[in-house]
C-alpha positions as CSV (number, residue, x, y, z in Angstrom):
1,X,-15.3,-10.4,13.8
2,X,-13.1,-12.7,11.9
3,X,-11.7,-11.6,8.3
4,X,-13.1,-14.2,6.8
5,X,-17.0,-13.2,8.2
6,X,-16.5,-10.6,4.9
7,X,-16.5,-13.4,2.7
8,X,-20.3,-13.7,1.8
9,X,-21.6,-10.0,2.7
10,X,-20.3,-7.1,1.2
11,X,-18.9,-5.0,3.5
12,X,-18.6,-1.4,3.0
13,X,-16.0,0.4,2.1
14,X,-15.1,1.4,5.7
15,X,-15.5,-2.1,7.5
16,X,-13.2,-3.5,5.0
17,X,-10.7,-1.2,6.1
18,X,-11.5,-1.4,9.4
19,X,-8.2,-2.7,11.5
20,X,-6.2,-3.4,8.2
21,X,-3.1,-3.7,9.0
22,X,-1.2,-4.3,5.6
23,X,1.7,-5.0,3.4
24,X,2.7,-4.4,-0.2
25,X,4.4,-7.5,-2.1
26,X,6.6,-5.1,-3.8
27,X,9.0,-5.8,-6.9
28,X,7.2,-8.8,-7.8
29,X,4.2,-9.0,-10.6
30,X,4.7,-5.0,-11.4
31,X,7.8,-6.1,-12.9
32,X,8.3,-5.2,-16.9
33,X,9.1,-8.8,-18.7
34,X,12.7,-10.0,-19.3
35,X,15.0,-7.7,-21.1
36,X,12.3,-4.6,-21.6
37,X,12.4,-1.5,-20.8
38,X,10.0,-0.7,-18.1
39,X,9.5,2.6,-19.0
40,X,8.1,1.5,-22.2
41,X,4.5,2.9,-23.3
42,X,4.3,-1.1,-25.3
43,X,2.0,-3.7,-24.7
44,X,2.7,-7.3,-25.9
45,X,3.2,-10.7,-24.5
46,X,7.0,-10.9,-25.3
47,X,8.7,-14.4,-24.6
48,X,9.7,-15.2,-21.6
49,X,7.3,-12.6,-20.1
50,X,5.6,-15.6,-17.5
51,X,9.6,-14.7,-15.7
52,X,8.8,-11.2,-15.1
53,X,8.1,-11.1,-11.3
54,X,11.7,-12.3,-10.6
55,X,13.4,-9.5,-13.2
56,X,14.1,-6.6,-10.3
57,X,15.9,-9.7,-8.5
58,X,13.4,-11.2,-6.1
59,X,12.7,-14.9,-6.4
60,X,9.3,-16.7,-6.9
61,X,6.3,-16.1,-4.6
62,X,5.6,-18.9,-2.6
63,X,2.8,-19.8,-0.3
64,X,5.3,-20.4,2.8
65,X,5.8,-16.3,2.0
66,X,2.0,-15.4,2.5
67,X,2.2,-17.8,5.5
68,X,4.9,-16.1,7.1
69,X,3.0,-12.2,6.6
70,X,-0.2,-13.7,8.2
71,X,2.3,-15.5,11.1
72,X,4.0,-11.7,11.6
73,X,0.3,-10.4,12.3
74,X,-0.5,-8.7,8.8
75,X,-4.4,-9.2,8.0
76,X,-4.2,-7.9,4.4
77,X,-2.0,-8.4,1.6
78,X,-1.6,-5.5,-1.4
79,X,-0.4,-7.1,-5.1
80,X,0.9,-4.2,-7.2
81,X,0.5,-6.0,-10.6
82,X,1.4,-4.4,-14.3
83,X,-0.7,-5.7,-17.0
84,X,0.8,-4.1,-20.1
85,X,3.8,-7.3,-20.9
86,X,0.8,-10.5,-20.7
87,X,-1.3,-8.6,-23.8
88,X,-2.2,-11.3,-25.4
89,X,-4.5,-9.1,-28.0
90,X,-3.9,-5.2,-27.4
91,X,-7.1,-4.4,-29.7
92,X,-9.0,-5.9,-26.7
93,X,-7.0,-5.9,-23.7
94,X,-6.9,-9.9,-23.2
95,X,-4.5,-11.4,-20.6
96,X,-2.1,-14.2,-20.8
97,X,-3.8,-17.2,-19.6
98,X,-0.5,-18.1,-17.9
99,X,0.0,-14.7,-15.7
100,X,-4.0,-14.5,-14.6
101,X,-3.1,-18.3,-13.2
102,X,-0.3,-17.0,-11.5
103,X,-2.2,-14.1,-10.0
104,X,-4.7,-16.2,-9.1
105,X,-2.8,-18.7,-7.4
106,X,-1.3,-15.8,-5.0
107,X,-4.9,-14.1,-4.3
108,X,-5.6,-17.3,-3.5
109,X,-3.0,-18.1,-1.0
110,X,-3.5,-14.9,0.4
111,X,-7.6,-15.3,1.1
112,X,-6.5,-19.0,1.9
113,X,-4.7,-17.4,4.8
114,X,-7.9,-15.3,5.2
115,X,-6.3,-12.3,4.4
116,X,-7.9,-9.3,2.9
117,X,-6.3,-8.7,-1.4
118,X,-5.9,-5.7,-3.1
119,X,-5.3,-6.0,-6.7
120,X,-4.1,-3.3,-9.2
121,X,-2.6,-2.0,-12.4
122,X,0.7,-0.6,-11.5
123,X,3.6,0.3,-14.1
124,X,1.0,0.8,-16.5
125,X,3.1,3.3,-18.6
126,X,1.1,3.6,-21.1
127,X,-1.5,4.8,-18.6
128,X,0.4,6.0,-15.8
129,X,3.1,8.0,-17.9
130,X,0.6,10.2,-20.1
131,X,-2.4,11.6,-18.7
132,X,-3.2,14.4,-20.9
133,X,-5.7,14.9,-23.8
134,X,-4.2,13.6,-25.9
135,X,-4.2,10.1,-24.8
136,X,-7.1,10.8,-22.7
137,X,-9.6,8.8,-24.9
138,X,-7.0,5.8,-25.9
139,X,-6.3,5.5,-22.7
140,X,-9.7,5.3,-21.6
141,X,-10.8,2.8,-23.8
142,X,-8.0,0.3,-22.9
143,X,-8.7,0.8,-19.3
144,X,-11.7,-0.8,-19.7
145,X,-10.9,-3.3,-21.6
146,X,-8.3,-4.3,-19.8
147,X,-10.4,-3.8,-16.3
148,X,-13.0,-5.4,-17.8
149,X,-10.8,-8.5,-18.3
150,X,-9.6,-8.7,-14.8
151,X,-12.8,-8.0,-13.3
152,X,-14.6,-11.0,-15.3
153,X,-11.9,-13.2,-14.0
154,X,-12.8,-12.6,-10.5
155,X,-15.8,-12.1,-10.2
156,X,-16.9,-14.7,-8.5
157,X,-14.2,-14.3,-5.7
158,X,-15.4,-12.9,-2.5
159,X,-15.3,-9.8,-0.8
160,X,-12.3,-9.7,1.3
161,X,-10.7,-8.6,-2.8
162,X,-11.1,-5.3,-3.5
163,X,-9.2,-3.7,-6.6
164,X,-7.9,-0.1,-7.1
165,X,-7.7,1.3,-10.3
166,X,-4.3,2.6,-11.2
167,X,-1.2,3.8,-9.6
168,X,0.9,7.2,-9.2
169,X,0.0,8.5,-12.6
170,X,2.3,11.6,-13.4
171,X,4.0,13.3,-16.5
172,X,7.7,11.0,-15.8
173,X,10.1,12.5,-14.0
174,X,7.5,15.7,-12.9
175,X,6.3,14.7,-9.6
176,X,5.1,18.4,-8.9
177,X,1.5,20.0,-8.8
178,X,-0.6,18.6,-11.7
179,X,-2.0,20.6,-14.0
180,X,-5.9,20.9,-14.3
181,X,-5.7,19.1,-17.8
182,X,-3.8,15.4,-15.6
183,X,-6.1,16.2,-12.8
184,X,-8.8,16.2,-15.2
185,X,-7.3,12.7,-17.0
186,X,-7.1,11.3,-13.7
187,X,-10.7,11.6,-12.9
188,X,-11.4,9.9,-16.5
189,X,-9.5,6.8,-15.0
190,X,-11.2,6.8,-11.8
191,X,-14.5,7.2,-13.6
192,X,-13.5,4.3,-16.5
193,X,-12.6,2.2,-14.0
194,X,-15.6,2.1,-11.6
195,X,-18.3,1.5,-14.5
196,X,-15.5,-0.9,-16.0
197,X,-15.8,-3.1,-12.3
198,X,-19.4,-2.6,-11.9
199,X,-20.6,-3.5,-15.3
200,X,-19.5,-6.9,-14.8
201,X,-21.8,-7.8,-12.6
202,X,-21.8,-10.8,-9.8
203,X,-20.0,-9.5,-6.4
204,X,-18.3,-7.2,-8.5
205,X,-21.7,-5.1,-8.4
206,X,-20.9,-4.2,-4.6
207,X,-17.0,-5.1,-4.3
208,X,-14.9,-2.9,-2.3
209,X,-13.4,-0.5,-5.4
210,X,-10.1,2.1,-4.3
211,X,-9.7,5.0,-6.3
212,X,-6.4,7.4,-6.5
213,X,-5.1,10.7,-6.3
214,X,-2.9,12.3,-8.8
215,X,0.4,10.7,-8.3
216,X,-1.2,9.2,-5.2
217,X,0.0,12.4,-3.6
218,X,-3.0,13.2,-0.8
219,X,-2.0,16.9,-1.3
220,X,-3.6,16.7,-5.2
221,X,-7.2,15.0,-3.9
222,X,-7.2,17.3,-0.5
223,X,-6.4,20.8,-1.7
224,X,-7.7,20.7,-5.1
225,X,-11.2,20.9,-5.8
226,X,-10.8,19.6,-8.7
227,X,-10.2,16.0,-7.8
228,X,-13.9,14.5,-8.0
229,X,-14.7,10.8,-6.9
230,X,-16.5,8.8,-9.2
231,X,-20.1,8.2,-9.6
232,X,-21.1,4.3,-8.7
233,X,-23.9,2.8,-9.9
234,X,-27.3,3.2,-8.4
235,X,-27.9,1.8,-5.0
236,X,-24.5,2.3,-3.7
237,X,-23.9,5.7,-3.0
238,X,-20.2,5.8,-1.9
239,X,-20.5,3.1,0.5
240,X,-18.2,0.7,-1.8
241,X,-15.8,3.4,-2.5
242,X,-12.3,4.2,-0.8
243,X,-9.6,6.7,-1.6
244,X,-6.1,5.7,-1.8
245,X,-2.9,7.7,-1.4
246,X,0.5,6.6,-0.8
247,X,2.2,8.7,2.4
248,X,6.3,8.9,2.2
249,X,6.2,11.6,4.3
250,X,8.0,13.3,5.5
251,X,10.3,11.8,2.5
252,X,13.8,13.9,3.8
253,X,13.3,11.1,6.5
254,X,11.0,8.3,5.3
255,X,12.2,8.4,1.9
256,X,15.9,10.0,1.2
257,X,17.5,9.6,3.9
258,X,18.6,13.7,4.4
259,X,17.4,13.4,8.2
260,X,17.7,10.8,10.7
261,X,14.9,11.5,13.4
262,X,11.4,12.1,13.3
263,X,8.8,13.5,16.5
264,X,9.0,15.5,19.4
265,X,10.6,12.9,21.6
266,X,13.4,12.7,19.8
267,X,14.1,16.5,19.1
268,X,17.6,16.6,20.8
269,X,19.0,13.1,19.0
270,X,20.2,14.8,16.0
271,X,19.2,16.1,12.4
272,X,15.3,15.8,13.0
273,X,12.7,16.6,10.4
274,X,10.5,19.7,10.5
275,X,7.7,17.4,9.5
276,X,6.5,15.9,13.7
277,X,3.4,14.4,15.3
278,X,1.0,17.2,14.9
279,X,1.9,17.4,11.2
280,X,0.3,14.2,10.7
281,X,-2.1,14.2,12.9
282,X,-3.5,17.1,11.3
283,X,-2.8,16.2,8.1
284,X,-4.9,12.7,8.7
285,X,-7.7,15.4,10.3
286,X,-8.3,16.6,7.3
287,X,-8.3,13.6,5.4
288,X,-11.3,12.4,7.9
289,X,-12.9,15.9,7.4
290,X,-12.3,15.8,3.5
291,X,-13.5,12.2,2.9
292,X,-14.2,10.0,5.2
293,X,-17.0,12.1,6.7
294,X,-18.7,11.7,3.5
295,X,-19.0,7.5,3.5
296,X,-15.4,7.0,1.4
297,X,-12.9,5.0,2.8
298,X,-9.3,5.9,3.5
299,X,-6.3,3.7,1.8
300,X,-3.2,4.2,2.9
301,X,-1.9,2.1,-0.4
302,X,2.2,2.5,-0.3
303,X,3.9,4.0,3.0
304,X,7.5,3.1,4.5
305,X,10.4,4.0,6.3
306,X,14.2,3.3,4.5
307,X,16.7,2.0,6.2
308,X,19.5,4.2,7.1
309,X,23.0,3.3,9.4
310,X,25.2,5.7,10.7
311,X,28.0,4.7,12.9
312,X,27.2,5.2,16.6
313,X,23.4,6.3,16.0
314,X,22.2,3.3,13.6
315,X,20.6,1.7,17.0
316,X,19.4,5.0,17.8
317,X,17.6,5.7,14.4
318,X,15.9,2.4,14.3
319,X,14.1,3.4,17.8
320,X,12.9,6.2,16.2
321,X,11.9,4.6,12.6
322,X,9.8,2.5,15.6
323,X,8.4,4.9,16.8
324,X,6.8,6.2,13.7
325,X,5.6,3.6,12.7
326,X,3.8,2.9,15.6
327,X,2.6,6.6,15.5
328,X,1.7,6.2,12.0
329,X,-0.1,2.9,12.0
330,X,-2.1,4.0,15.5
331,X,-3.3,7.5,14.2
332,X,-4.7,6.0,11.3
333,X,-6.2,2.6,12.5
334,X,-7.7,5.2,15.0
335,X,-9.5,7.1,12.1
336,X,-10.3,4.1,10.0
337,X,-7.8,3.9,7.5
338,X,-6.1,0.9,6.2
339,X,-2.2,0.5,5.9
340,X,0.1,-1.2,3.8
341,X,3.7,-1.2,4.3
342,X,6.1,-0.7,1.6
343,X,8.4,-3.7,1.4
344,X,10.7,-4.1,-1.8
345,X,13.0,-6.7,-0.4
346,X,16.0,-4.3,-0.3
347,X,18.0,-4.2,2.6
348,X,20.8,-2.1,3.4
349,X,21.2,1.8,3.9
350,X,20.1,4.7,1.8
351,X,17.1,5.9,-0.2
352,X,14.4,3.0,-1.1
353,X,15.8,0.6,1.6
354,X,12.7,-0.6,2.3
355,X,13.3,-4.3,3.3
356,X,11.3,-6.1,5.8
357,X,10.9,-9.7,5.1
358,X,14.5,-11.7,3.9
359,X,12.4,-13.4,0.6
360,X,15.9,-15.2,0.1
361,X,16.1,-16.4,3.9
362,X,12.7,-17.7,4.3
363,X,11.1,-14.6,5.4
364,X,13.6,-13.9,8.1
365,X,12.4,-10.5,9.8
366,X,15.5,-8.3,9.1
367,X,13.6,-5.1,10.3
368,X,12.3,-6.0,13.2
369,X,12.4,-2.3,14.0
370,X,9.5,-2.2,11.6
371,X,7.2,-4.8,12.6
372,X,7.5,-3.5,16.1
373,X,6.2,-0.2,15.6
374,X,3.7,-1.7,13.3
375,X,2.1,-4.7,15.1
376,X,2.4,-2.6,19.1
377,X,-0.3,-0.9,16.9
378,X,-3.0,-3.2,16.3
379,X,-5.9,-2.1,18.1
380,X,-7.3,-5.6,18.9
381,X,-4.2,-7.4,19.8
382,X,-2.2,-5.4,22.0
383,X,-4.0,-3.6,25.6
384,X,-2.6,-0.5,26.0
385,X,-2.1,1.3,28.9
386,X,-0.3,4.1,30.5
387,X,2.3,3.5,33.6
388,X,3.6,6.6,35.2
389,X,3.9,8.2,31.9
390,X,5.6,5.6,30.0
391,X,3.4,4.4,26.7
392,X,2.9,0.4,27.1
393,X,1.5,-2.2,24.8
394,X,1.5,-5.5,26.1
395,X,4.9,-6.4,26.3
396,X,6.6,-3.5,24.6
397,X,6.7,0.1,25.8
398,X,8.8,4.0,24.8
399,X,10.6,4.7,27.1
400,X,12.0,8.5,26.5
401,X,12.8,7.6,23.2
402,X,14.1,4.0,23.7
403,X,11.8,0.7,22.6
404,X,12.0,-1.7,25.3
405,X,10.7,-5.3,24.9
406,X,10.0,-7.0,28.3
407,X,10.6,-10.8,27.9
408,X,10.7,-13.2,31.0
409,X,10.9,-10.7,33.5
410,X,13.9,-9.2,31.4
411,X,14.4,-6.1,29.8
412,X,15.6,-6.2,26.0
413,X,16.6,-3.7,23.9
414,X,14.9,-3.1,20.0
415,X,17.6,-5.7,18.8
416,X,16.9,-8.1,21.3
417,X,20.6,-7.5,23.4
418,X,19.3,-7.9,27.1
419,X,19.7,-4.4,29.5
């Protein structure tokens, strides 16, 4: 069935996510506006704010960007976008005319590439940086305002949008277990936000809606009872409803960098995480058991691998970083969940490395590592098979640890060098 078959007819929560194969336009429109602190509670429509989504030092979104995700085999686009610098009117929320045209015009180029949006409010520190009591009922308020602003604006487009309600809302700098009191504050959000969506009517009455965890940690939503999903409006049930969390993990190795390898197969290479195979496999188990059993969908809204190089295993280590992602990607497009790739446009080695696409060298892949794993993954592109114990897809295939690319009746290696 063709994306674009979604366009008219509301597709459940789970069809949407269906076969998603994502990535995040990261450090773009969840910028803070020129010269602000973006760890500021403020909202205001400072000068100059229009600029913001080049201020962590990407350049301007294009369409030939969008054009070159779809050409790479992504089907769906997330736009991480912070609201709180293009208040026009805090008292009711209302948006810079200027920076819902610029939004527009992406989702747009996105769905005209018939690719699946996900829109958000992300950065929203005066949100995301205080949930407890205290600003429980502010907060609240402005969210829908401010939801109920967005919503009007596109709610006539169709239903391969869907938005998600906030971000990793946490107490800054406490990214531990939440206490029942921001567990509580982030069920308020979840809550605001639905009836905010749904009370504006038109497709937004059935549109696909994605809901978070605290800190969009899975660990806060799967072993605490206390995380409740919303209540939609009559009719839907939770149908229209998908979870999102965001899965660094095992962060020594996708995140920080304090271990090189990841799996079984790769045990004996070096420094190897704890964190293997079964650990997720399980982990996504109980996600299926926990929610997607009872009609929500799964989001995987934010996951990655940085880039690391280490003299005489940097070849090694992007085999591996592969290989997760192919592992990654598969397990969940096996259970129904939806991915979205990190990608901040950073490039080098070390924690937050994240760089796939070269935005400053016309989308030049520089980690092709990445889109290998990700795209030998896609269910409905790639026939896989296995030979004599060796995993194939198509023309790709693991070989005891190695990724080798067949090509012309030759044998290449992950960075193309022929063997």
């Amino acid at each position: 069935m063709a994306y674009g078959a979604f366009a008219d007819t509301p597709p459940t929560a789970k069809e949407w996510n269906k076969d998603v194969v994502g990535w995040n336009l990261g450090n773009q429109f969840e910028c803070p506006a020129p010269g602000k602190d973006g760890a500021s509670v403020q909202i205001s429509n400072p000068s100059g704010s229009i600029n913001a989504e080049t201020v962590w030092g990407n350049p301007k979104v294009t369409k030939a960007m969008i054009k070159a995700v779809k050409e790479a085999g992504f089907n769906a686009v997330r736009i991480p976008v912070r609201w709180q610098w293009h208040i026009t009117k805090p008292s009711d929320m209302s948006i810079d005319r200027n920076w819902l045209k610029r939004i527009k015009e992406v989702v747009d180029w996105c769905l005209g590439y018939d690719l699946k949006v996900m829109i958000n409010t992300h950065h929203e520190m005066w949100l995301e940086s205080r949930p407890t009591n205290e600003y429980k009922e502010e907060n609240n308020q402005k969210l829908t305002q401010l939801w109920t602003n967005i919503a009007k604006e596109f709610a006539s487009y169709d239903y391969r949008l869907a938005f998600a309600g906030t971000n990793e809302v946490h107490v800054p700098d406490n990214w531990g277990k939440p206490t029942a009191e921001n567990l509580a504050v982030q069920n308020s959000y979840n809550q605001t936000f639905v009836d905010a969506i749904r009370a504006t009517g038109g497709n937004n009455e059935k549109r696909h809606l994605i809901v978070q965890t605290y800190a969009c940690n899975p660990d806060y939503g799967i072993y605490n009872s206390d995380f409740i999903i919303p209540t939609d409006i009559q009719g839907n049930g939770k149908k229209y409803m998908s979870v999102e969390f965001h899965y660094y993990t095992p962060w020594e190795y996708a995140g920080d960098c304090t271990v090189n390898f990841w799996g079984d197969k790769y045990k004996d290479k070096g420094k190897i995480s704890s964190s293997k195979e079964a650990t997720m496999t399980g982990f996504f188990n109980r996600v299926t058991s926990t929610w997607s059993n009872k009609g929500l969908g799964i989001v995987i809204g934010e996951w990655g691998v940085t880039d690391r190089q280490v003299a005489g295993l940097t070849d090694l280590i992007h085999e591996n970083m592969t290989y997760y992602c192919h592992f990654l990607v598969s397990e969940a497009n096996n259970r129904g969940f939806s991915t979205f790739v990190w990608d901040n446009n950073v490039f080098g080695s070390g924690p937050e490395h994240f760089g796939i696409f070269d935005r400053y060298d016309g989308m030049n892949i520089k980690a092709p590592w990445i889109i290998t794993g990700i795209m030998s993954a896609v269910p409905n592109n790639i026939e896989s098979v296995l030979v004599g114990g060796t995993e194939r897809h198509g023309k790709m295939f693991f070989s005891e640890g190695r990724v080798i690319i067949m090509r012309d009746g030759m044998s290449y290696d992950l960075h193309g060098r022929q063997l």
